[in-house]
N, C-alpha and C positions, 0 to 999 in steps of 0.2 A: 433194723439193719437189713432185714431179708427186702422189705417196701422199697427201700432206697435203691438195694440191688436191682430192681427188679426197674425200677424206673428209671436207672440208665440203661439197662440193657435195651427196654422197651424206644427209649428215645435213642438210642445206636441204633435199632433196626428200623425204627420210622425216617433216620434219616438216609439207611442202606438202601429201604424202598425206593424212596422220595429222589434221589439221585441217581439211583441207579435204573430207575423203570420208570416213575415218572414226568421228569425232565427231559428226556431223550422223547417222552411218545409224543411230549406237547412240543420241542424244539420237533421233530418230523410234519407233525401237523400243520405247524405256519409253514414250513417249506414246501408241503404241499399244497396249503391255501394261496400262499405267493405264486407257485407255478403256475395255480387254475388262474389268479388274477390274472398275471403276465397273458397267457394264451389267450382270455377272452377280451382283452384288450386290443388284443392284433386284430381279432377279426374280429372286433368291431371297427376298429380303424379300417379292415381291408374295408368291410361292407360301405362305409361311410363313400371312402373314396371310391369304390366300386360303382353306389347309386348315384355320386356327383357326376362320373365320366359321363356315366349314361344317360343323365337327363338335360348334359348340356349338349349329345349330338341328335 
């Protein structure tokens, strides 16, 4: 009886972690990987069009 106690409590608190700490660090993470995407996309597109204006004048 006490095992069985013990192995729901353990599996309620792996899932208080698991939801509560680390779902949230890895949903922040892609939104911070999607930002860094976003931004280094622009400037590479700036540069792109940047070295085209200039190597046609």
């Amino acid at each position: 009886m006490g095992k069985v106690v013990m192995l729901v409590v353990g599996t309620l608190l792996g899932l208080f972690v698991l939801f509560n700490f680390l779902l949230p660090m890895l949903v922040g993470l892609v939104k911070l990987a999607l930002i860094v995407g976003v931004i280094a996309l622009v400037a590479f597109i700036a540069v792109t069009v940047v070295s085209k204006s200039s190597r046609s004048h």
